[in-house]
N, C-alpha and C positions, 0 to 999 in steps of 0.2 A: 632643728639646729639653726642657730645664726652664725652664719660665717663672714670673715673680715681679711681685708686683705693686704699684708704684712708688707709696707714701702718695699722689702729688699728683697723680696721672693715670689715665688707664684704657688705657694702654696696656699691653698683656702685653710684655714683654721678653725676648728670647731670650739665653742663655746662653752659644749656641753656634749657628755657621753650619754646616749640614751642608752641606758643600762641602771638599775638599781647598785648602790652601793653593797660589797660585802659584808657580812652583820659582822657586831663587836662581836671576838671570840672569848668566851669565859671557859679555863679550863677545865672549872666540875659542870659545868651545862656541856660542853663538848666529851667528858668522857661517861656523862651520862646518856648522851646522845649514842653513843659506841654501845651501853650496852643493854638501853631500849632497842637499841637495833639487832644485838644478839638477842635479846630477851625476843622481837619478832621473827627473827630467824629460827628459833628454835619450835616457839607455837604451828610457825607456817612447816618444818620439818615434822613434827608430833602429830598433825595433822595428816600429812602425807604420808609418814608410815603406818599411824591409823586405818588408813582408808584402801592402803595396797595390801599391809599383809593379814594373809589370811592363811590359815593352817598351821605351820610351826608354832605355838603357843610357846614351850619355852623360852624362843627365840626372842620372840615379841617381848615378851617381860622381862627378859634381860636389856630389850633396848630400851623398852622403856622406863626400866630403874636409869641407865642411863640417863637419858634426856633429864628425868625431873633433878637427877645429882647435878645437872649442869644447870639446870632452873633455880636451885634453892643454892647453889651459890652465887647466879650472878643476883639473888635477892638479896644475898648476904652483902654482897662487894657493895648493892646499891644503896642498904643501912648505914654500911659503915661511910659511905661518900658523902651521906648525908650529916652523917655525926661529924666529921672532915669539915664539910663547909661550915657547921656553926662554931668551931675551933680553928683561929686564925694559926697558932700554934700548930698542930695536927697537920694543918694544910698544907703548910712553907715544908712540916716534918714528911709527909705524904708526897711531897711534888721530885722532893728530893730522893728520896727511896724509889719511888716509878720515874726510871732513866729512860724506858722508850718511851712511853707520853711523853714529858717531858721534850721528848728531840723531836715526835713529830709533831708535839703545839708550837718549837720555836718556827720549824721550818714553814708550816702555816703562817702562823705568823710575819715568815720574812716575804711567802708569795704574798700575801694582802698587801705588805708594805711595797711591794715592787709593783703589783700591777694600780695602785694608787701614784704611784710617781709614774707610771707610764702614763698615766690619763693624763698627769698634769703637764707631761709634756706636750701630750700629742696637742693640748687645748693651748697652752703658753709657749710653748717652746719656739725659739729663735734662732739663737745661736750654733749653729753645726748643728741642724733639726736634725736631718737623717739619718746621719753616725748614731745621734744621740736616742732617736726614738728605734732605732736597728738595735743595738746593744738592748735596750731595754726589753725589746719584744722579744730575743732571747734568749732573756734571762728567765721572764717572766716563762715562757714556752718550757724550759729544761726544769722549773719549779713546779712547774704542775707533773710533769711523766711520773714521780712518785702519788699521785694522788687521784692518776687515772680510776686504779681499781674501786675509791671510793664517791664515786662521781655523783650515786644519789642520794649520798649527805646534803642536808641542805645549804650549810656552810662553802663547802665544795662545789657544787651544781650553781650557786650562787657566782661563786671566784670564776666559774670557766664561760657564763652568760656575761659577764663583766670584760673579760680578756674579748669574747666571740666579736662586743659590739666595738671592743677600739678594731681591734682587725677587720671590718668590716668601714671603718669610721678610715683605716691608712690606705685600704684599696682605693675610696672612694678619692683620697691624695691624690695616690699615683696615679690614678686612671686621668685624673683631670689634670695632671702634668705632663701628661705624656699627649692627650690634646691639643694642649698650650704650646705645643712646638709647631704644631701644624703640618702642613703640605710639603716636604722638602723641596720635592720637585714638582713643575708646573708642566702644564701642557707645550712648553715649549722647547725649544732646544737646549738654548741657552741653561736650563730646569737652574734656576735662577734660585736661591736659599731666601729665604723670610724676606724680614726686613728688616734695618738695622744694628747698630750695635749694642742694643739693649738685650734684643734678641738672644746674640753670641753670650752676653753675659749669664743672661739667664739658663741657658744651654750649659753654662759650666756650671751655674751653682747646683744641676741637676746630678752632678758626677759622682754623688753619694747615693743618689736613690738606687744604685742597685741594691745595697743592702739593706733597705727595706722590704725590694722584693722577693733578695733570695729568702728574707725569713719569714715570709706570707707561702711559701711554695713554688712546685713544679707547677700544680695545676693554672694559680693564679699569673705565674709567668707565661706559661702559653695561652692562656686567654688575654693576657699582655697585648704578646706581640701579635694575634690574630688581629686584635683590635686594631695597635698600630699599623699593621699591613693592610688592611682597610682603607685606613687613613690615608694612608702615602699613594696607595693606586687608584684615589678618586681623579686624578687629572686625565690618567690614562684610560679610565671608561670613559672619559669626554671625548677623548680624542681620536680612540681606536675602535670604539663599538659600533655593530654593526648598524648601515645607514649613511655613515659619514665618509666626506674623502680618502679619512686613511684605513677604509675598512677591510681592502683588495690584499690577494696574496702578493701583489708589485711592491706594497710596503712591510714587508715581514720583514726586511733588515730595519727599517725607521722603527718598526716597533722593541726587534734588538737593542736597536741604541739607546733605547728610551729608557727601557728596566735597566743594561749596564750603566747608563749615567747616573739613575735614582741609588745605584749600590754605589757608586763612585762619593753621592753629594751625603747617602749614613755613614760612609766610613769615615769621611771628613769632619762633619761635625758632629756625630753622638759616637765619636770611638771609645769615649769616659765614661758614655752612659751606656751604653749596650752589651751588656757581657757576653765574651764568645760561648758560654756554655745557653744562654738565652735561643740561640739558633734565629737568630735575626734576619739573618739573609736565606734563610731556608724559609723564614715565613713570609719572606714578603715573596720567592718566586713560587710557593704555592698559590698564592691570593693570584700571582701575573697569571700564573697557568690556567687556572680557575677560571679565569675574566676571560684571558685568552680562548680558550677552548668555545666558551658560547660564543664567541663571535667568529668562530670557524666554523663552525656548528652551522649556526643562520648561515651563513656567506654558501657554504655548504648544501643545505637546504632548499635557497633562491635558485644556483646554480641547475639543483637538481628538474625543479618545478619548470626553470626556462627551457630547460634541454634535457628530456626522458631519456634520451638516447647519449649517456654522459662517452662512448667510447672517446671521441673525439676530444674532451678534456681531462681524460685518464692519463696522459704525460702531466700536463699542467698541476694535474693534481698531486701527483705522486715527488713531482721537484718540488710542492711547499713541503708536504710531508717529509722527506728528504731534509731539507733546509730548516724545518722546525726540529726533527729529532736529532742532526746535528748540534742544535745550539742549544736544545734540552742537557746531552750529553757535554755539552763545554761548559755547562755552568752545572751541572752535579759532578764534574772531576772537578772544577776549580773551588768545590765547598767540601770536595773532601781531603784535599789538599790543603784548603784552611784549619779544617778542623783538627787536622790532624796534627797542625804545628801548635795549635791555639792549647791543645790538650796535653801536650807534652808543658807547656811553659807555666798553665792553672797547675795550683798546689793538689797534693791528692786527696785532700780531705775536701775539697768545693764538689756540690753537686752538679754533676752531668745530665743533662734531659736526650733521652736518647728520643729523636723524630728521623721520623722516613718522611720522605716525597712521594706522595701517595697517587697525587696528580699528574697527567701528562696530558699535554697538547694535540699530543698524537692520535689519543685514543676520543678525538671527533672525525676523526679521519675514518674509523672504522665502518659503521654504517652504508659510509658511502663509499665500499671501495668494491663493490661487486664490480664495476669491470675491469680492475686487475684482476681479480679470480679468476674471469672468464678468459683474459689472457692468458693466465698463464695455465687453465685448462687447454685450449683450443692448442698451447704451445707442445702440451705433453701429447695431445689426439692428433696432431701432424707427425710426431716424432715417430711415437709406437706407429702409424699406419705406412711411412715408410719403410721403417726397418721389419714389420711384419710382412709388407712385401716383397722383400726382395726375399724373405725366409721362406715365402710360399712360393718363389721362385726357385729356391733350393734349399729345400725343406730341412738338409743337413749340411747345409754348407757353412763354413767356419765365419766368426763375428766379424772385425771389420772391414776386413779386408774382402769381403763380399759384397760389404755394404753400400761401397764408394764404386766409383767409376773411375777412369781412368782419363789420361788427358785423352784419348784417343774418343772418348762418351763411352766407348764398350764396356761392357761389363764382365770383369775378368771372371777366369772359370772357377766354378766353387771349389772350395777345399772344405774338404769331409770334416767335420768336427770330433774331435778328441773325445775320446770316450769320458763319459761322467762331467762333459759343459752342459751347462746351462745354454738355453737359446738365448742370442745376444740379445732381441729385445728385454726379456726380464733386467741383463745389467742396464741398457739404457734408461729405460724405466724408473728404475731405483736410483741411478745417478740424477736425473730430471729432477725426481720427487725430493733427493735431498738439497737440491741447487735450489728450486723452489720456494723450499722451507727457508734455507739459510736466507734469500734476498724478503722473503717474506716477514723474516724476524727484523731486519732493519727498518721496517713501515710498522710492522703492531705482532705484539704476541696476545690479540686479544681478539674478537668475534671475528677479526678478517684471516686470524689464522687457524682460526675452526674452521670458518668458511673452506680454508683450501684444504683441511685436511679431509672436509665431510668429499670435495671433490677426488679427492686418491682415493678414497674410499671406494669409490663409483669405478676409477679407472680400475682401481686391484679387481675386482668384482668383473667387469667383463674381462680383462684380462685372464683371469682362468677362467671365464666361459668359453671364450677363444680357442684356448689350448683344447679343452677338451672336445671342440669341435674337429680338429685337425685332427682327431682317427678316425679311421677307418668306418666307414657305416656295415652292417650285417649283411654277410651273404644270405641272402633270402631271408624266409618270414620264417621267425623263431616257432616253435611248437608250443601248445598250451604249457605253463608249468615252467618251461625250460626257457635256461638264458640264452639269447643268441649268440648266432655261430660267426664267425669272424675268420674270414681268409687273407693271411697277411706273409707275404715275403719279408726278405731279407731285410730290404729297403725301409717297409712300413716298419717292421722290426726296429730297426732303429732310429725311426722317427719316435714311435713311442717307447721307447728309454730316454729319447731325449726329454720327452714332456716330461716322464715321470722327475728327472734330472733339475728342470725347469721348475716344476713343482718342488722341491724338496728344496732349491734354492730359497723360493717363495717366500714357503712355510719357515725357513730358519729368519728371512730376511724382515719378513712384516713385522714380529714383534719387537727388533732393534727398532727399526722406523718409527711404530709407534711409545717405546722408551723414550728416542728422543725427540718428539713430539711433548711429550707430557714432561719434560724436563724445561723445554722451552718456551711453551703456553703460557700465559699468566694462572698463576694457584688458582683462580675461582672456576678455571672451565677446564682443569687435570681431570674431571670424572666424563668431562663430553668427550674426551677421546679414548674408542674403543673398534677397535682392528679385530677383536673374536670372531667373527665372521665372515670376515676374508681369508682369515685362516680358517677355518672350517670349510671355506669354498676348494680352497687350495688342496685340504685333506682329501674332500670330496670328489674332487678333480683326480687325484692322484690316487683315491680308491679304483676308480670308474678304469684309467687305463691300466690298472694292474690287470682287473677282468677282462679287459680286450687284449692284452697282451697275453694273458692264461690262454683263453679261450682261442687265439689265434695260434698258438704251439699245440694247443690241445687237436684243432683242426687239423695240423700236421701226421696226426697217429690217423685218420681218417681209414685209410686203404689198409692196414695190419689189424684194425678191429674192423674193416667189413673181413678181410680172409680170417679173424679170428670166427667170426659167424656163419662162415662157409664148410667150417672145419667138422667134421660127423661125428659128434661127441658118441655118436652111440655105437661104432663100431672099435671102440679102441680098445686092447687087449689089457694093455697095461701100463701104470703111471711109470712115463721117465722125466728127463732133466725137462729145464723151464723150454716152452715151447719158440718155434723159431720166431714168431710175430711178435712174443712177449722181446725178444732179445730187442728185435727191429727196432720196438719203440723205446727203451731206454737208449739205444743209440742217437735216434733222432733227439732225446729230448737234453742229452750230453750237450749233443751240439747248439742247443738254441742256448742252457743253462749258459755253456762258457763263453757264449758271446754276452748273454746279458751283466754275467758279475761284473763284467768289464767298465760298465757303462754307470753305475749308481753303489753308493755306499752300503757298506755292508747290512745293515737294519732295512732299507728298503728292498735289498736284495734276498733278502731274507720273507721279507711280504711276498712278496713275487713267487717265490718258491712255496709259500703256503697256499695262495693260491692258484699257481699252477697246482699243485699236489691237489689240491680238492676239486677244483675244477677237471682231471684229469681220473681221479676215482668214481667222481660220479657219471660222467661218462662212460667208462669202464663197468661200472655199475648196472647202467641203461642198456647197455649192450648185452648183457651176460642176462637180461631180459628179455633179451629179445632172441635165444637163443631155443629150441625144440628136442624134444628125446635125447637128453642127455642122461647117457646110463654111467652106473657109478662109476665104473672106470672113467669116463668123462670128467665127471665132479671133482675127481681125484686130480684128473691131470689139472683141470682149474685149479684149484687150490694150490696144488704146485707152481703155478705162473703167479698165483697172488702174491704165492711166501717170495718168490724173484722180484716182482716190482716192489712187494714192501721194504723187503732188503738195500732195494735201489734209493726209492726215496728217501729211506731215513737217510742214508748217506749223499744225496745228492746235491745238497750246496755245495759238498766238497769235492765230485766230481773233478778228477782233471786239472788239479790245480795246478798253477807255474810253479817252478821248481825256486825254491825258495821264500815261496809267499809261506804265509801263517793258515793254518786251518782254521774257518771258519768255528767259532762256537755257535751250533745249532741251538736256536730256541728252544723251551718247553713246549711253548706254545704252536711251532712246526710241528714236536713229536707228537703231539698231542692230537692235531689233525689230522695226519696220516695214519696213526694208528687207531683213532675212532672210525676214520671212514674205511680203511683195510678190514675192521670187526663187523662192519655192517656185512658187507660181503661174505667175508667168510662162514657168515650166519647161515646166509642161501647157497652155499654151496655146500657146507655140513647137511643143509635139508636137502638137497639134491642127492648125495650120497645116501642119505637113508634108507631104508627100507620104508614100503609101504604102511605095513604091519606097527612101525613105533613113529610114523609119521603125527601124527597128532599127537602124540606124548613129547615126543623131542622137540617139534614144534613151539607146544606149550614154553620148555623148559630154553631154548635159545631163543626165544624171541619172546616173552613173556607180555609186551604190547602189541605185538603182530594182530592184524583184522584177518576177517575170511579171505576179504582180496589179497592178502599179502599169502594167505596158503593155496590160493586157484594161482596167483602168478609163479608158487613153487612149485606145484602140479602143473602148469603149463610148459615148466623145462623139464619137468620127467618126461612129460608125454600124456599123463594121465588125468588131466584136468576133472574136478570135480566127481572122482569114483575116491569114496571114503567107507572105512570100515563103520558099521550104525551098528548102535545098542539098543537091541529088539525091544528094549524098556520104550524106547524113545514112540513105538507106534501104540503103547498101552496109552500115553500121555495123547498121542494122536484123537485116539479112541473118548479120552474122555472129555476132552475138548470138544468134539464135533455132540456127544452127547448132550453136554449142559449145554450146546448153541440150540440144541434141538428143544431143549425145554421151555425158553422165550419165546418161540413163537417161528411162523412161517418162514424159512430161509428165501431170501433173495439174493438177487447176483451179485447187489450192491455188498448183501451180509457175511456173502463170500470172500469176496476181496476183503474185506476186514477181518474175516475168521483167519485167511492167509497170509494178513499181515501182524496179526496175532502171534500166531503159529510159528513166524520166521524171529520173533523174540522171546520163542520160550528156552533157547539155548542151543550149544553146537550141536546137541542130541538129536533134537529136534529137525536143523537146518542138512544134516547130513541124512537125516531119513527120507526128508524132503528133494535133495538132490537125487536120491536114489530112486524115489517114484516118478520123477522127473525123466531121468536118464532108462527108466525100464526094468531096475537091476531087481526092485521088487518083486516082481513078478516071472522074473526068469527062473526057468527047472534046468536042469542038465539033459534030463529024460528027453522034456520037450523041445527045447530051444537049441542042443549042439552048441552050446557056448564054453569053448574048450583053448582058454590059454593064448585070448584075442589080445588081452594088457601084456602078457609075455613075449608073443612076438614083437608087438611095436617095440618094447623096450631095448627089446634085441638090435632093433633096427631093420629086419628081415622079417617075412614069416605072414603076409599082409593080407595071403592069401586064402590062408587058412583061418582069418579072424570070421568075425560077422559080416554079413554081408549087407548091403544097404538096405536092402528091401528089408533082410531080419532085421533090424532096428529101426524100422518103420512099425515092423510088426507088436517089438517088444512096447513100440512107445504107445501102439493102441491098446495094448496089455493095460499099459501102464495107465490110460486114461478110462479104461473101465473100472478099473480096482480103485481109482480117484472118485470116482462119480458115485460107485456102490458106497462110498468109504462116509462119503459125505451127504449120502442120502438124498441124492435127485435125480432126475434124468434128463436128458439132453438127445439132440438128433443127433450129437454126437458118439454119446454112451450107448444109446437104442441103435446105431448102426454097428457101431463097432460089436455089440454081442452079437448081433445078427449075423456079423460076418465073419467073425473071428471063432474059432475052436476056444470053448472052456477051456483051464487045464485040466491037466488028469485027476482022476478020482471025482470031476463033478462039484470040484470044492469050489467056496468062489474066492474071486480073486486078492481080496482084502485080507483072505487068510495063508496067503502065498507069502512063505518063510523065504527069505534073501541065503544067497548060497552065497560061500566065502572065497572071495575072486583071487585067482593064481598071480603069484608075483611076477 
């Protein structure tokens, strides 16, 4: 293009549109155009149903009688068009009859002639250019919207390359007008305008181009004004960027004045050109901020490199930051205060560009702000380690008024905290952290205020490691298996309600904190902040002293379950009411219950009582293990103390309530646990009542996954450990066992121990046959041995003396290791002694054939 330049304007003018002219439109070439183009639309459709369907056959050749009816007319319509255009008559007759061609050939017809007089202006045009090329473009613009849909017409696709290259031909205008104003403001104070009054003139005849650009668009308006904001703030990277005199935070007010004078010298003179929906002053203080920010940035960076150790310029730094996000906020209220008048006075049909300020000044400050973090870390580990002190000086003395001193320095006497507070550090804490945050949100909601949240993180986190350090440590060394035991008074007592109290506060309070955290953060780093794990510390925390608090009331019953173990189950006549130790310990545990509801809401007090209850069964449980020769009447009275405590627990949150309070609704989840671990029990005390004789049978049927150890520990409260009824089948299996080991080959010691480890998985048949040649019982006679009713007296509790004597079961048990040895086909200097010195039994038989007699209840 050649361009020229018009005495009375500064508009460059083009010559010439590079763009191809629209072709002449003939209207039987163009409605033959329409339906060559149906005609291909149809074959490319024919084609594609060809190829997809497959299977419905009737389907298909309905569609495609279809298609070809639509084929063989439009061949017909393109005959007759053709007979049409050699009859000038016909034609005028045809154009008239077809009334929608007809209206969409004029309406083509009227865009060609409009975007042909827009070229001619945008190339000649003089007088009131802008109005005049603004109207035109459109016009031209609302003439093509009907003719979108046929864009790859060539006619069409032609018309819209034609319009693309003037719009591209009036950017290249405006862009180089808006140039042509220049620098408003200079590197000086004075920000001094142009030069002169050709200048001013030209600035007014400019006062039409906005409607050229409102009707090039939004996009091309804010690449507008990006451009010109560019432009205007070349002075001030001369003046301001890092290197130079005014590069220090001493002049963060001179560079203030600079930007407010540059809005002062656009409002003055381009207030005709710049429209208030453009966002003109919102573009050029992003470009300020932009600029601004790397030269905070470097000045920032230097600082850092001269001095690693910034503590000492952590004020200095915090007043620019201070003094910059001040006057970030006084000029976004004073642009939304324009906008908002500017928007009420624009007509409601003018387009609005809605822009945010996406940039801040502030956010170079972040990087560098670690030693405010660390301030205001070290400020919250001073606080908490006072007021943590003086609470381990008086572990329940009340919040502030503990905390302080008096004029006299003393430190007044504690006052007992209120049942269900929290310890006062947790509120200082949470007061701190939210003070924190809030002066934290006036410097940045951006990596400096992760920075301090990753810090609370750290503080919550030892914070209930703390707490849970403050109980009590274990009286002595726990036993394998078993939780430890814990001796805790009144006092420890309600140290730990406090903690759980403290925790519960915790657990309600971290996830407000962390809400509003994530409300106040900048949107891109809401997913870095996450508190799940300091509340899970806290849960954890508040699990742990519920067990030391169980386990500490549970140590209370201590003395009523050792006299429960002292009590001679085997002499009692007959079952009465629940026993006096049982009464003792629902008393004692009344009293611990109704001090703790006092202290914590009703849900955690409810935990507590679960776990006191199982914590208090299974000890109960342990004990009634540990118990000897209980004869049924014993069993009986157990079970009677069980149905007592079980009676108690279920009802024991409500224990005693103030008169007027509401009864607790007891959990499922309480019942559930005391009455599983009440069933375990009563399982082994149903087998303690039993009889010998349905011992293994009833076993089986109550305890259906019961081991052997769990029937030697129910025979060790009979009295009668390990004497079981055997099924003489069980030594035929014996028999054939030791046989086919006998057929592999030489037996050794080793093949022993593996025959008897064999042996002890062939079933309870087996393993109780096994006990029996163990124990001697196999080989006992009545005749020979006087074994007359030794299980009955012990049961009895009396009668000890008339059992076997120790030497006889010395005797029986060499019995018993003869008949092993013959059984299994070896000899030993053990076997070969023992016959030597031992009586055969009667009849000469040997001893492998010695039938088991059936032992007295």
């Amino acid at each position: 293009s050649i361009y020229a330049m018009n005495t009375t304007t500064i508009v460059p003018k083009a010559t010439k549109i590079d763009a191809p002219n629209p072709p002449e439109i003939n209207p039987i070439d163009f409605i033959k155009q329409v339906v060559e183009n149906i005609n291909a639309q149809l074959l490319s459709i024919d084609k594609e149903i060809g190829d997809a369907s497959q299977g419905d056959t009737s389907y298909v050749k309905a569609l495609y009688d279809s298609i070809h009816e639509m084929k063989s007319r439009a061949e017909q319509a393109d005959m007759i068009l053709t007979q049409v255009q050699t009859d000038p008559v016909k034609l005028e007759f045809s154009i008239a009859r077809i009334e929608g061609p007809s209206e969409t050939y004029a309406k083509m017809r009227s865009l060609v002639d409009s975007v042909t007089e827009l070229e001619k202006e945008v190339i000649e045009g003089d007088y009131d250019y802008f109005r005049v090329v603004a109207d035109l473009l459109v016009e031209v613009q609302e003439k093509q919207l009907p003719f979108e849909p046929y864009a790859a017409l060539p006619q069409i696709s032609a018309i819209k390359v034609k319009v693309a290259a003037i719009e591209t031909e009036l950017r290249r205008q405006v862009q180089w007008s808006f140039r042509e104003i220049g620098q408003l403001a200079s590197g000086d104070k004075e920000s001094i305008v142009g030069a002169g009054s050709q200048r001013s003139n030209d600035l007014q005849f400019l006062d039409q181009i906005y409607l050229v650009v409102n009707a090039l668009g939004t996009h091309f308006t804010n690449d507008l004004m990006e451009r010109f904001a560019q432009l205007q703030l070349i002075p001030y990277e001369k003046k301001f960027k890092f290197g130079t005199n005014y590069a220090g935070f001493e002049y963060l007010d001179e560079r203030y004045a600079w930007f407010k004078n540059l809005l002062s010298v656009v409002d003055s003179k381009l207030s005709g050109v710049l429209q208030p929906h453009w966002r003109a002053h919102t573009h050029l203080f992003t470009e300020f901020s932009r600029r601004t920010k790397k030269h905070i940035s470097d000045l920032l960076a230097q600082t850092e490199r001269e001095n690693p150790e910034a503590n000492a310029h952590v004020a200095n730094i915090l007043k620019a930051l201070k003094s910059i996000l001040a006057f970030e906020a006084e000029i976004n209220a004073s642009f939304t205060v324009k906008s908002r008048s500017q928007d009420v006075l624009e007509s409601p049909s003018s387009t609005i560009s809605s822009f945010e300020i996406t940039e801040s000044i502030g956010e170079a400050f972040d990087p560098y702000l670690g030693p405010y973090v660390q301030l205001e870390r070290e400020g919250l580990e001073k606080l908490m380690e006072s007021v943590m002190n003086a609470e381990d000086l008086h572990p329940n003395a009340s919040n502030s008024s503990t905390l302080n001193t008096s004029q006299d320095g003393d430190t007044p006497p504690p006052v007992v905290l209120k049942p269900g507070e929290p310890y006062e550090s947790s509120r200082k804490m949470f007061e701190y952290i939210k003070g924190s945050l809030k002066r934290c949100t006036i410097y940045s909601t951006g990596l400096t205020f992760l920075s301090l949240s990753k810090e609370f993180r750290i503080c919550l986190q030892q914070y209930a490691e703390s707490l849970k350090f403050r109980c009590p440590s274990p009286s002595g060394t726990a036993k394998a298996g078993k939780a430890p035991i814990y001796n805790i008074n009144k006092q420890i007592e309600a140290t730990l309600c406090s903690i759980i109290c403290t925790g519960e506060y915790c657990i309600e309070t971290v996830p407000q904190l962390e809400n509003m955290m994530k409300q106040r953060i900048h949107p891109t780093l809401t997913n870095e902040v996450d508190f799940s794990a300091q509340t899970d510390s806290f849960m954890d925390m508040v699990s742990f002293t519920m067990g030391v608090l169980a386990s500490g009331e549970v140590f209370r019953l201590d003395e009523d379950l050792t006299a429960m173990k002292k009590i001679n189950w085997s002499v009692l006549e007959d079952v009465g009411d629940v026993s006096g130790y049982a009464k003792h310990m629902m008393k004692i545990l009344t009293d611990g219950v109704c001090r703790i509801r006092k202290t914590m809401s009703t849900a955690y007090f409810q935990n507590v009582c679960s776990k006191l209850a199982a914590t208090f069964l299974d000890e109960y449980l342990d004990n009634i293990w540990q118990l000897r020769r209980v004869s049924k009447t014993g069993g009986g009275q157990l079970l009677m103390d069980l149905n007592g405590i079980k009676e108690y627990l279920l009802k024991m949150p409500n224990v005693k309530l103030p008169e007027g309070s509401d009864a607790i609704n007891i959990s499922l989840a309480y019942n559930s646990v005391v009455k599983s671990k009440c069933k375990k029990i009563e399982v082994v005390l149903k087998l303690v009542c039993t009889e010998d004789a349905m011992m293994e049978e009833t076993f089986g049927m109550l305890w259906p996954d019961g081991t052997t150890a769990d029937m030697d520990a129910v025979l060790s409260i009979k009295g009668n450990r390990g004497i079981l009824p055997i099924n003489p089948a069980s030594l035929v299996q014996v028999k054939d066992v030791v046989n086919a080991t006998k057929q592999t080959g030489k037996m050794t010691k080793g093949a022993v121990t593996d025959i008897t480890s064999g042996l002890i998985k062939v079933g309870d048949n087996v393993k109780n046959a096994m006990g029996d040649l163990l124990s001697g019982n196999l080989f006992q006679d009545d005749s020979s041995h006087g074994h007359n009713g030794g299980n009955n007296g012990a049961n009895n509790g009396a009668g000890h003396s008339h059992g076997v004597s120790s030497s006889k079961a010395v005797d029986d048990l060499k019995h018993a290791m003869v008949g092993l040895n013959a059984a299994f086909g070896f000899k030993s200097s053990v076997s070969s002694a023992t016959a030597s010195k031992e009586p055969r039994p009667p009849g000469g038989g040997s001893a492998t054939k010695a039938v088991p007699t059936k032992r007295s209840n």
